[in-house]
VEXNUMI-406673 format. One line per field, with one value per residue: y negated, x, z negated of N, C-alpha, C, CB in turn; residue number from 1; residue in three letters. Coordinates in steps of 0.05 Angstrom, whole numbers, plus 32768, in hexadecimal, padded with zeros to 4 digits. Glycine has a CB too. Example, Ala and Ser with C-alpha at 12.3 -4.5 7.8 and 13.67 -1.06 7.14 Angstrom:
REM VEXNUMI-406673
nY <- c(8072,802D)
nX <- c(8108,8101)
nZ <- c(7F64,7F72)
caY <- c(805A,8015)
caX <- c(80F6,8111)
caZ <- c(7F64,7F71)
cY <- c(8042,7FFF)
cX <- c(8108,8102)
cZ <- c(7F64,7F63)
cbY <- c(8059,800C)
cbX <- c(80E2,811A)
cbZ <- c(7F4B,7F8E)
num <- c(1,2)
residu <- c(ala,ser)
END
This chain:
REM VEXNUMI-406673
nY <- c(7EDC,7EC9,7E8C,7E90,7EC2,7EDF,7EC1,7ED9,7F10,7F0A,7EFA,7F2C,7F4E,7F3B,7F41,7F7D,7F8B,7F73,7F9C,7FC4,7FCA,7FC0,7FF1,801A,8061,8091,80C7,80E5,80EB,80BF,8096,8098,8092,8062,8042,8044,802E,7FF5,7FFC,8008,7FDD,7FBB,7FB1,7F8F,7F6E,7F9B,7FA4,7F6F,7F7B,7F8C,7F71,7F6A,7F8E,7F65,7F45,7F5E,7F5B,7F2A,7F11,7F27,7F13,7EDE,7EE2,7EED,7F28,7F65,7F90,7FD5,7FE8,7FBF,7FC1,7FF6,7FE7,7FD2,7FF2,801E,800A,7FF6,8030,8042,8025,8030,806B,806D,8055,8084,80AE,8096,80A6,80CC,80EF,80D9,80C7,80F3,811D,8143,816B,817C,8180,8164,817B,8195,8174,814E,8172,8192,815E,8146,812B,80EA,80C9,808A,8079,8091,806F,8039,8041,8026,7FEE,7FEE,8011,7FF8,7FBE,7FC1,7FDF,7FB2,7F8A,7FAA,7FAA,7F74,7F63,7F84,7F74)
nX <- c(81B0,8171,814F,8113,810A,8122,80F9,80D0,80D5,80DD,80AA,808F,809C,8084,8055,804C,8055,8027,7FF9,8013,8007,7FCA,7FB4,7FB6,7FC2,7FC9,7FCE,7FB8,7F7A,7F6C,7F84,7F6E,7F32,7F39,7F41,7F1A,7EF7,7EFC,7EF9,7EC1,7EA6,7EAB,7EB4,7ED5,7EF2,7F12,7F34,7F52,7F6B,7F99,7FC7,7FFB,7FEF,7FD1,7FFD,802E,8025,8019,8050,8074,8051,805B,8096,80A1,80B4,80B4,80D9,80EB,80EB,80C8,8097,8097,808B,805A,8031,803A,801E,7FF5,7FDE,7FDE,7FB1,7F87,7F85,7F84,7F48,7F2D,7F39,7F1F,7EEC,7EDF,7EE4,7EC2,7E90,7E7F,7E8D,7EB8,7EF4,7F1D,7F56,7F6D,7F56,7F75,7F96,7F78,7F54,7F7E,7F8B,7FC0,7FFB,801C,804B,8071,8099,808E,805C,806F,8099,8086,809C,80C5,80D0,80BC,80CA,80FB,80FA,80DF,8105,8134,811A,8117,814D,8167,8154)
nZ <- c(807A,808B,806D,8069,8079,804A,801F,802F,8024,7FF1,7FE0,7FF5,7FCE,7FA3,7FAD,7FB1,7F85,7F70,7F7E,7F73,7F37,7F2D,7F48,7F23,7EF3,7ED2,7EEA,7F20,7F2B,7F14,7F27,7F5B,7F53,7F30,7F67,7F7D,7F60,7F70,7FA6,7FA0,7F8A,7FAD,7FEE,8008,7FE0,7FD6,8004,7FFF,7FD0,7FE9,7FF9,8018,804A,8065,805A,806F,80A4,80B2,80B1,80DA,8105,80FD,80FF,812C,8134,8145,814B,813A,8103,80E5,8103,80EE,80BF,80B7,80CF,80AC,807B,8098,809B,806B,804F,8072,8061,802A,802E,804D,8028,7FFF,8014,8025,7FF5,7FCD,7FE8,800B,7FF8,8001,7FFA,8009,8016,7FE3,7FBE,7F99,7F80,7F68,7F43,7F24,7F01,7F13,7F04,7F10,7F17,7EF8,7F18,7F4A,7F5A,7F59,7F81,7FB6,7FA6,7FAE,7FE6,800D,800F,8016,8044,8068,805E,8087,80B3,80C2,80B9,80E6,8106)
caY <- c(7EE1,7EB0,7E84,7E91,7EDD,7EDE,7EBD,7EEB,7F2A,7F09,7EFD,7F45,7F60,7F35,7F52,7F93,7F8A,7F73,7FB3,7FDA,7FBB,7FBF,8004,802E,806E,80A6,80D9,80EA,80E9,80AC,8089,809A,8087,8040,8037,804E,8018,7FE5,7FFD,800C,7FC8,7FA3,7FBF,7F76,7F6F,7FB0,7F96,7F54,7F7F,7F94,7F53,7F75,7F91,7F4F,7F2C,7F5E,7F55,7F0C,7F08,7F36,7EFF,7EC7,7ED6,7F01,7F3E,7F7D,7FAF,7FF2,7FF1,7FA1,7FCD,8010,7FEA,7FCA,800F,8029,7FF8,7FFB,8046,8041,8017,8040,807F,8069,804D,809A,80C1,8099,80A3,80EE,80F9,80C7,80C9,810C,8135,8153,815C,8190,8184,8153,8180,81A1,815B,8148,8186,8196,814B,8149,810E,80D6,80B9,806A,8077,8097,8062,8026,803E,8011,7FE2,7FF3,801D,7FE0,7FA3,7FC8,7FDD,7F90,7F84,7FB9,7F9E,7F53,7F6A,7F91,7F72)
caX <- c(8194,8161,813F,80F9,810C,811E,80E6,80BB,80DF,80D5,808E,808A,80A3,8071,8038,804E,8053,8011,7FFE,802A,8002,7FB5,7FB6,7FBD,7FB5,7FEB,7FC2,7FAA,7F62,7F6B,7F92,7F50,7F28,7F47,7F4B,7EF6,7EE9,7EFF,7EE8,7EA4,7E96,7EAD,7ED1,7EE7,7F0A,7F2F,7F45,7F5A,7F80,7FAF,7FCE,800C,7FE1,7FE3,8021,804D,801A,801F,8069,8072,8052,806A,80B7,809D,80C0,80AB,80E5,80E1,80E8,80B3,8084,808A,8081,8041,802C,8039,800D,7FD9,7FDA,7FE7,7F9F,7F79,7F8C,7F73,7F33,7F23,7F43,7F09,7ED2,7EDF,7EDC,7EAF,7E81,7E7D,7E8F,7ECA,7F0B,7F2C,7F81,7F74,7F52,7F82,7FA4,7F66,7F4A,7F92,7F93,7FD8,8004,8020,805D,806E,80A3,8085,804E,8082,80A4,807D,80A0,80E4,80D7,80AD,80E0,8113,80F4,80E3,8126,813A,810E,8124,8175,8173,8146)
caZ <- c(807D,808B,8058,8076,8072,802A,8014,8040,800E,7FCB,7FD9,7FF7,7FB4,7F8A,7FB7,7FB0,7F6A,7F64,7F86,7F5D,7F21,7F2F,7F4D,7F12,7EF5,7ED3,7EFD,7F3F,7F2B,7EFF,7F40,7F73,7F32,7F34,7F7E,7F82,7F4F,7F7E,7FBF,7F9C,7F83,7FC5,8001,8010,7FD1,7FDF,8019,7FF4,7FB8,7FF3,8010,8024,805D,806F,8064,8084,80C9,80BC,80AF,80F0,811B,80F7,8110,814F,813B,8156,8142,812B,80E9,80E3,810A,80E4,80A6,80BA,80DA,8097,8069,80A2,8095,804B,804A,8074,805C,8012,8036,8051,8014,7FEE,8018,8027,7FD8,7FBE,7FFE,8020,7FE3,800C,7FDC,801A,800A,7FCC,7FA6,7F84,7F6D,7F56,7F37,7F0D,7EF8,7F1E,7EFB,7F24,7F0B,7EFC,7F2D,7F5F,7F63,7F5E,7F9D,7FC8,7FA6,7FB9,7FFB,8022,800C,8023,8067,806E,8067,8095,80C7,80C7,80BC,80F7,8124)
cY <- c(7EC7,7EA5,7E8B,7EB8,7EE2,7ED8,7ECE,7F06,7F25,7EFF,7F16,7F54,7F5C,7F3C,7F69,7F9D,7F85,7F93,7FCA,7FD9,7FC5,7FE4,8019,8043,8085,80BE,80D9,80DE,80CE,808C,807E,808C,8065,8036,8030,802E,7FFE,7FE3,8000,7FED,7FB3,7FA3,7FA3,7F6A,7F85,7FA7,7F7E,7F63,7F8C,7F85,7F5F,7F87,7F78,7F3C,7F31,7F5A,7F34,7F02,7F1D,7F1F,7EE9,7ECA,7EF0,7F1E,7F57,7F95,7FBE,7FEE,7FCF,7FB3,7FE8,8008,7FDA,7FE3,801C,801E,7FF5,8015,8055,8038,802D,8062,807E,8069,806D,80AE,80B5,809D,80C8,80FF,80ED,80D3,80DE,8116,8147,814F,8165,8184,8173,8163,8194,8190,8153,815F,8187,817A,8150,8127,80FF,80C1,80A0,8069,8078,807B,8044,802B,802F,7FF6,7FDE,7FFE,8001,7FD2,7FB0,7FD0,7FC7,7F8D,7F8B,7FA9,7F7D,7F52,7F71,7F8A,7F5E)
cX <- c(8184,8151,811B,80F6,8110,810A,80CE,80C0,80D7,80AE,8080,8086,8088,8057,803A,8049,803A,7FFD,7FFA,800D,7FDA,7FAD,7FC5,7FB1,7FC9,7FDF,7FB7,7F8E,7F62,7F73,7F76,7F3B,7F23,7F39,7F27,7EEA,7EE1,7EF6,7EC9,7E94,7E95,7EC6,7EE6,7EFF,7F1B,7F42,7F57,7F74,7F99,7FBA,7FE8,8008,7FE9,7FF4,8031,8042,8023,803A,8076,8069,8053,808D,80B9,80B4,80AF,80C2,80DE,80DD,80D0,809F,8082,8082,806B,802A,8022,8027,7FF5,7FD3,7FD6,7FBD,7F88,7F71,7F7D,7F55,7F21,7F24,7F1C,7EEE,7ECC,7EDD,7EC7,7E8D,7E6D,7E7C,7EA2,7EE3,7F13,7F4E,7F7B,7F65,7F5A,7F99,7F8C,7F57,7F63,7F9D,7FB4,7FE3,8016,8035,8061,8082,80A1,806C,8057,8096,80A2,8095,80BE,80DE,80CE,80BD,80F3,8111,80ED,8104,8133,812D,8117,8141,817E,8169,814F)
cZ <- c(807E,806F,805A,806A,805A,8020,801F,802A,7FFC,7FCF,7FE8,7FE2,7FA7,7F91,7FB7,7F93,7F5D,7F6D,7F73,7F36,7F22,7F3C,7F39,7F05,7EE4,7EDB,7F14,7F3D,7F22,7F1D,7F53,7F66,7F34,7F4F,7F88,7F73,7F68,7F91,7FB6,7F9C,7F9B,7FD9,8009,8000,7FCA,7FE7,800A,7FE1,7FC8,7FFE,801B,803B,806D,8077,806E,80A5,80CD,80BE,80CC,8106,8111,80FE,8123,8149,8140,8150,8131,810B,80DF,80E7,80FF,80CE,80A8,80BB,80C1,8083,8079,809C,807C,8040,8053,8063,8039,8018,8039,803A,8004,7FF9,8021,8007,7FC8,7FCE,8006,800F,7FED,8001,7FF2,800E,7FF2,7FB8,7F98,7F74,7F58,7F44,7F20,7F02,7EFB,7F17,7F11,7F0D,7F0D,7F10,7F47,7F6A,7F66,7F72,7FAF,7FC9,7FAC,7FD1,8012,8024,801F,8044,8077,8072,807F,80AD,80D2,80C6,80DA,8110,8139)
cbY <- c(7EF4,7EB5,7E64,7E87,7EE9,7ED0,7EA5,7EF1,7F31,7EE2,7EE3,7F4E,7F56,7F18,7F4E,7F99,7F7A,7F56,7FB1,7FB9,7F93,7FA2,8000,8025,806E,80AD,80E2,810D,80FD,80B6,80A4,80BD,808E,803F,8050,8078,800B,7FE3,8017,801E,7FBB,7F85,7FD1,7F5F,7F67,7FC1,7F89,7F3F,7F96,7FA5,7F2D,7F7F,7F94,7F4D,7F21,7F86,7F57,7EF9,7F0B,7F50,7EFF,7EC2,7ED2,7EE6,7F43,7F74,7FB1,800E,7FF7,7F82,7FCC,802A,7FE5,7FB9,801F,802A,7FDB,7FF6,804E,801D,7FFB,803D,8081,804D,8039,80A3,80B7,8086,8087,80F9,80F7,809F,80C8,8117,8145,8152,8165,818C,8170,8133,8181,81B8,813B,813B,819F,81A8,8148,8155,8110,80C6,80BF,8054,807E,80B6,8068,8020,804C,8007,7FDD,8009,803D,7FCE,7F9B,7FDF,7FEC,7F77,7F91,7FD3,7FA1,7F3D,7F8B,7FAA,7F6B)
cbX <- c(8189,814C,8144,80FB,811D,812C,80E5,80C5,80FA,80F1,8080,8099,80C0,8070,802D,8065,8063,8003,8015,8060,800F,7FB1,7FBD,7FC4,7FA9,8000,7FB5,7FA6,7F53,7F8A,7FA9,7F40,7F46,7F71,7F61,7EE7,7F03,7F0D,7EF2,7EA0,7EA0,7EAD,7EC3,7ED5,7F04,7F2D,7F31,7F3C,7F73,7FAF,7FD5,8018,7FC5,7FE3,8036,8062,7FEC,8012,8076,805D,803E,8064,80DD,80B0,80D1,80AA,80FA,80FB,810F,80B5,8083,809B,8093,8041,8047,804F,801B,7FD4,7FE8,800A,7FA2,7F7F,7FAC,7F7A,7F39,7F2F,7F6E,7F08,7ECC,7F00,7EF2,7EB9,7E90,7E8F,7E75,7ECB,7F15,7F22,7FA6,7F6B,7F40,7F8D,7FAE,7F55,7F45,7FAB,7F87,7FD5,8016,7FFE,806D,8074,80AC,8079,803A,808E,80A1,805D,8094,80F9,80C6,8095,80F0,8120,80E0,80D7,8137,8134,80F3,811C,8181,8172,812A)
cbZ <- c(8067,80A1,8057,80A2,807E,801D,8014,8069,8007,7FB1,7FE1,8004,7F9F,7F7E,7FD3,7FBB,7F62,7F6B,7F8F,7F52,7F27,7F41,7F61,7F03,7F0F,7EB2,7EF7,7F4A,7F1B,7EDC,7F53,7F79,7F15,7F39,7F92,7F69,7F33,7F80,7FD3,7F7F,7F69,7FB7,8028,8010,7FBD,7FF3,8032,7FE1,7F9C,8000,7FFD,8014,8058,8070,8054,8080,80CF,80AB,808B,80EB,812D,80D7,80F6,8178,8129,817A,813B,8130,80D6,80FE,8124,80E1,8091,80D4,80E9,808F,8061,80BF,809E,8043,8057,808A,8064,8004,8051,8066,8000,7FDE,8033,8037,7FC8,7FC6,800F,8035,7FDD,8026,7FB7,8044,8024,7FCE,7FA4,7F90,7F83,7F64,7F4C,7F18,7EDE,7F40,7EDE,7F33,7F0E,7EE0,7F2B,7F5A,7F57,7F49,7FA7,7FBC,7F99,7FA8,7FFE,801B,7FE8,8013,806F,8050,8056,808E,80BD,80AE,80A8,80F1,8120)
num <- c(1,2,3,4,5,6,7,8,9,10,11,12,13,14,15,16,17,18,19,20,21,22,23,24,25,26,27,28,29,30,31,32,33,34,35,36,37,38,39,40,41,42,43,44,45,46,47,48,49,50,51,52,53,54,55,56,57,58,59,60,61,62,63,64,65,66,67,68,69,70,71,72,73,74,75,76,77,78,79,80,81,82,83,84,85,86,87,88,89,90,91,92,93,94,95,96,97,98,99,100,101,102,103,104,105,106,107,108,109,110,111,112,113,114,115,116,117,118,119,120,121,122,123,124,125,126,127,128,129,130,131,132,133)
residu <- c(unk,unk,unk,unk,unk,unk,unk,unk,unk,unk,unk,unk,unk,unk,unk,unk,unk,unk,unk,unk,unk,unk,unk,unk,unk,unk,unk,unk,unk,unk,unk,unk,unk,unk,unk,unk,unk,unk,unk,unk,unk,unk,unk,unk,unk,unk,unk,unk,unk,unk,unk,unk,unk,unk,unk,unk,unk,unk,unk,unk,unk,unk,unk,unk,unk,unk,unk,unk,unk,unk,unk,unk,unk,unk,unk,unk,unk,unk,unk,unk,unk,unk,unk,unk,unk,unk,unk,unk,unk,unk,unk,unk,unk,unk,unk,unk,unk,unk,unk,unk,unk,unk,unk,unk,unk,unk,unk,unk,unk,unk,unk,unk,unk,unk,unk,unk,unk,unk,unk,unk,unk,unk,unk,unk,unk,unk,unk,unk,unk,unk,unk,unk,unk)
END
């Protein structure tokens, strides 16, 4: 494997990890809760507390790959971002809970595993992506 590429992984992880880390919550509500804080006080430093947005775009056209699995996991962290962005503005915002509010209503718990996935499912689809491309 390349040296460039390795080091592209272990500083994937430790951005995932920060991530992993700042986004907390051991409930649903407590999760949204968190996430509101952040976007409330300054959508820019939202954006900022997700840099793995942009390191897998920038490490994508830093060694020109373009295969499936480079580009689904960009895809995915662009979708991952937005997807928070609307969740909080359709509950905060609008006042519209429609499918989340029965996570948020039965304080629905959110395991340390489940929310440390990132940090195993992403690395490894980096990987995937630069192994196979």
């Amino acid at each position: 494997m390349n040296e460039g590429i390795q080091l592209f992984l272990i500083m994937l992880i430790f951005l995932e990890i920060f991530e992993f880390m700042w986004q907390r919550g051991d409930n649903f509500q407590e999760y949204v809760a968190n996430l509101f804080y952040f976007y409330k006080k300054n959508l820019i430093l939202f954006f900022l507390l997700h840099p793995t947005v942009y390191f897998v775009i920038f490490a994508q056209l830093t060694f020109s790959n373009y295969s499936f699995f480079a580009t689904a996991l960009t895809l995915v962290k662009v979708f991952d971002l937005s997807f928070k962005i609307t969740l909080l503005d359709k509950i905060y915002n609008k006042k519209e809970l429609g499918a989340f509010a029965p996570l948020l209503k039965l304080n629905y718990p959110i395991s340390r595993l489940l929310k440390a996935s990132g940090v195993i499912i992403y690395p490894c689809l980096f990987l995937a992506g630069y192994m196979f491309s």
